[in-house]
N, C-alpha and C positions, 0 to 999 in steps of 0.2 A: 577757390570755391569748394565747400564741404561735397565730399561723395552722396550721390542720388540714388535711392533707392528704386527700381522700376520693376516695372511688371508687366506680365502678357499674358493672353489668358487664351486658354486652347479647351474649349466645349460646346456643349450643344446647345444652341436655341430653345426655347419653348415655343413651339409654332402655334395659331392659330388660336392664341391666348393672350392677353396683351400685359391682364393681370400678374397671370402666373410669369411672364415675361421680367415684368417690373422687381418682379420678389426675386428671384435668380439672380438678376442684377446686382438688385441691393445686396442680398447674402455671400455673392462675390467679392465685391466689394469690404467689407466686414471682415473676409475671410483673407483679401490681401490687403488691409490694416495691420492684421494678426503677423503678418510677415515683414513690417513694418516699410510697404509699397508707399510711395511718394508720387509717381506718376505708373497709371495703372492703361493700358492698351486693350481697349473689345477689338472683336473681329467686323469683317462687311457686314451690314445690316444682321447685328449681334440681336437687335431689337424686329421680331419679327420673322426673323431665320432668313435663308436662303431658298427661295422658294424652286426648288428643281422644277414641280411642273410645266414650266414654263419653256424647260428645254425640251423634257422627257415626255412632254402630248404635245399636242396640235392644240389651234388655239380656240377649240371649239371644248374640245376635251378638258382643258387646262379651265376656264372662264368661271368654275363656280368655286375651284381653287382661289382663283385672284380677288374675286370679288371680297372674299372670307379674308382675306391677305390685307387686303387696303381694310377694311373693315379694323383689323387689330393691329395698323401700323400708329406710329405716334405722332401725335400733334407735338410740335416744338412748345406751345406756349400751352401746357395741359396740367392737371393735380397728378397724371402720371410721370410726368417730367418731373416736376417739382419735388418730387416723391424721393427719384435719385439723385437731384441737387443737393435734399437735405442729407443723403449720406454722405457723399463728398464732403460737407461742410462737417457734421459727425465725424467724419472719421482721416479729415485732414488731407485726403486723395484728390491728384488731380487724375481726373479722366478722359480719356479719349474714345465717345460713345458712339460706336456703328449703330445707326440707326434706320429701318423704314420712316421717314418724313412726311406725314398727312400734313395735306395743307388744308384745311379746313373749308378755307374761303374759297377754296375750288375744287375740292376731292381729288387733285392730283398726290400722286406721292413721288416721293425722291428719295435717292441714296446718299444720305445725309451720316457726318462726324459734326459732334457737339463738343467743344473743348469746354468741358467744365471744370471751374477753379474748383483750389481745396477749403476756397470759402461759400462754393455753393451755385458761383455764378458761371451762366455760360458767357464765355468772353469772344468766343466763335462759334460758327457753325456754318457751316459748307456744305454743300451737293457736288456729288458727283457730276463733273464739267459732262461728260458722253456715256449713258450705258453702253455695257460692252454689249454686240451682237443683239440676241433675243430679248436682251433687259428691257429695250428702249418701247416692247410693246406695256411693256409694265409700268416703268419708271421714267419722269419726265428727265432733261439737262438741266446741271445746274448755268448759273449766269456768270460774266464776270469777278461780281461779288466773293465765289468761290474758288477764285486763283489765286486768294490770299489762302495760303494754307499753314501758315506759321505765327505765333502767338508769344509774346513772352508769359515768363512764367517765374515764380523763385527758384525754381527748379531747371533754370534754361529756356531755347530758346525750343520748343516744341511745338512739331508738325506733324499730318497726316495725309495719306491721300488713301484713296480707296481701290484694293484690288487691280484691274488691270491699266489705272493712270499708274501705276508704278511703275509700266511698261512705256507709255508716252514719255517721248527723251524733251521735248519744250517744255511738259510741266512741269517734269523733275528739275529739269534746272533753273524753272521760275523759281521755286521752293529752295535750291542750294541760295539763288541770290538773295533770298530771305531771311539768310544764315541760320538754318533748321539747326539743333545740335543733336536732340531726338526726336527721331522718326517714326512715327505708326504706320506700318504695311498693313493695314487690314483684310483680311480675305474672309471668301465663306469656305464650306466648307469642300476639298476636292479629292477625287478618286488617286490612289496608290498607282505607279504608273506600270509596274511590276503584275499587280494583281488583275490588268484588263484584260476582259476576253473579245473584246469589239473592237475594230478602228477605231482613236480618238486622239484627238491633236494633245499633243504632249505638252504644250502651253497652259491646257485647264488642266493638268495634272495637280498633285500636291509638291511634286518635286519642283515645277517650275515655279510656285510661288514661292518655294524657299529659295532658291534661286535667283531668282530673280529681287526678291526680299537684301540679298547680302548684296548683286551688285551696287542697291541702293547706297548699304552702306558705306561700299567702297569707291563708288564714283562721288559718293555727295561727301565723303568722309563724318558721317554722321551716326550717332549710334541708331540701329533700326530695333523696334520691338516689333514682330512679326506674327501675329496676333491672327490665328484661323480658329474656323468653327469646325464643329466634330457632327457626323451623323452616326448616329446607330441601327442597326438590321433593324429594328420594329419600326424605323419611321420611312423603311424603303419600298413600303405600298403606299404610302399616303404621297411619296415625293414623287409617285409614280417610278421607279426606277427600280421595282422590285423585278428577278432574274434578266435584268437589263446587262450585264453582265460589265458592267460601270464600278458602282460597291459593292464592297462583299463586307460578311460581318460588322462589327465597327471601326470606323476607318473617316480618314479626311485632315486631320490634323496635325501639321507641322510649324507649329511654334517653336518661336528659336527670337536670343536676344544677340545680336553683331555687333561688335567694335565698330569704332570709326576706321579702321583697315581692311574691315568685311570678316575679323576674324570670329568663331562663333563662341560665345562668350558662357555657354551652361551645356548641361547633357540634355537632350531632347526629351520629352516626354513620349511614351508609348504611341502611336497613330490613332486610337480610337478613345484614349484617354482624356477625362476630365482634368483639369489642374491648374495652376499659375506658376510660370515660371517667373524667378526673381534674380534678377544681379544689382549689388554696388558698382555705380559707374564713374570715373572721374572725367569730367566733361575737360581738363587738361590735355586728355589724350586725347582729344582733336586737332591739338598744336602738332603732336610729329606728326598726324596723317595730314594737313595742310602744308605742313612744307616740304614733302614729296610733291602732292598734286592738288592745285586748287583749281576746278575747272572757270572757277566764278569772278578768279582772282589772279596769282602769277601765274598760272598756267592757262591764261585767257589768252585770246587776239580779237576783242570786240574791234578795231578797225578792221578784220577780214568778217568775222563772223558778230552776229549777236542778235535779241529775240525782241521782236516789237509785241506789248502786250497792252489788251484792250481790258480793263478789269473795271469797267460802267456797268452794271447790272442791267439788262432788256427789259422793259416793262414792255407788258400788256397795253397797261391805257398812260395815255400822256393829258394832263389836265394844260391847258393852254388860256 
């Protein structure tokens, strides 16, 4: 198979604008054409930002944040969707899009990846199975439906999950037995662990999602594109986390593209920097990192161990 061009992209949201959201996207997009990106990685809910208040008030304090938040999250079936389908198809990209998820038909939202072809179509799209912690007063669960997290593609066989499922060990290895080749770690964006002045669990660091980012790599043997969002000091009164002593300056992002051995495959961009990183990959080198350790395959013992999964999407109303 010819070498793959990919990409990941390490920047800031446009919050609390759905419009200006859309256009960011698109010009992103355009801008890793230009680098001649084939499969291109957003961060968590890249669409909509990462909404800190939700950590950083109470949820009385936080409530006219959220409202304003679902307000400019995306409808899957919308002329702003469609909007960045036709760049995808213009410019030949498949993408992997963190999204806020309105669902229309109930005003719920979710933390939804849209795998759209580089012909335009979305071929999947998932919800995040459990928000993490605080999320869950935000964002609904996705259903079975979205424990398929792996899609073919010309490009391979391409997965994503979002943010701390990367941390769930039964999802991840629902997704190695889907035979992922690459992988979207999508994250929002997180504090420097060096730079805290407060207790804070070293888990929502930045370091821990790079970290945790590689052992994807290396336990799934998969290449990973590790795709975080960036904040900068003017948006740290609006996130509420202004002298919270969380971020400082601009700061949050550690994007990084992993071999299928977890090794890290480019130089990092800056932490508070805008960019795309890009590598050629040959989806070959998953052959030597498979025959060290295939957790899904010789190096299984499904007669001691293995994972019963239920993937029927819950409805609401059942018609009978």
């Amino acid at each position: 198979m010819a070498p793959v061009c990919v990409g990941t992209v390490q920047a800031e949201p446009v919050f609390l604008d759905l419009d200006g959201s859309i256009n960011k996207t698109i010009d992103i997009i355009r801008q890793a054409a230009g680098k001649g990106v084939q499969v291109l990685a957003f961060p968590e809910v890249w669409i909509g930002g990462y909404p800190w208040p939700i950590w950083a008030k109470n949820a009385f304090e936080s409530s006219e944040f959220c409202a304003k938040y679902i307000a400019h999250s995306l409808p899957r079936d919308s002329a702003h969707m469609r909007r960045i389908q036709a760049a995808c198809k213009e410019y030949s990209i498949f993408v992997v899009l963190g999204y806020s998820e309105k669902d229309d038909a109930s005003g719920s939202i979710y933390i939804s990846q849209a795998f759209i072809s580089s012909t335009g179509e979305i071929v999947h799209n998932r919800r995040k199975i459990k928000p993490t912690y605080v999320e869950r007063c935000l964002w609904g669960d996705g259903q079975g439906d979205s424990l398929k997290c792996v899609v073919d593609s010309p490009f391979g066989r391409i997965g994503a999950l979002n943010c701390w499922e990367n941390l769930q060990p039964l999802l991840r290895y629902y997704e190695y037995s889907q035979g992922v080749q690459i992988h979207v770690a999508g994250w929002p964006s997180a504090p420097s662990l060096e730079k805290l002045e407060v207790p804070y669990p070293y888990g929502c660091t930045s370091e821990a999602c790079l970290r945790i980012s590689q052992m994807v790599a290396l336990e799934g043997q998969t290449f990973v594109l590790c795709s975080t969002a960036i904040l900068r000091k003017e948006k740290h009164e609006i996130m509420g986390l202004k002298d919270k002593g969380i971020f400082h300056e601009d700061d949050g992002g550690v994007a990084m593209i992993f071999g299928p051995d977890g090794r890290p495959l480019v130089e990092p961009l800056p932490r508070g920097e805008e960019g795309i990183l890009t590598a050629e990959v040959d989806l070959e080198m998953i052959y030597m990192a498979k025959s060290l350790c295939d957790p899904v395959g010789h190096y299984s013992r499904p007669d001691l161990l293995s994972l019963r999964v239920n993937s029927v999407k819950a409805e609401v109303v059942h018609h009978v």
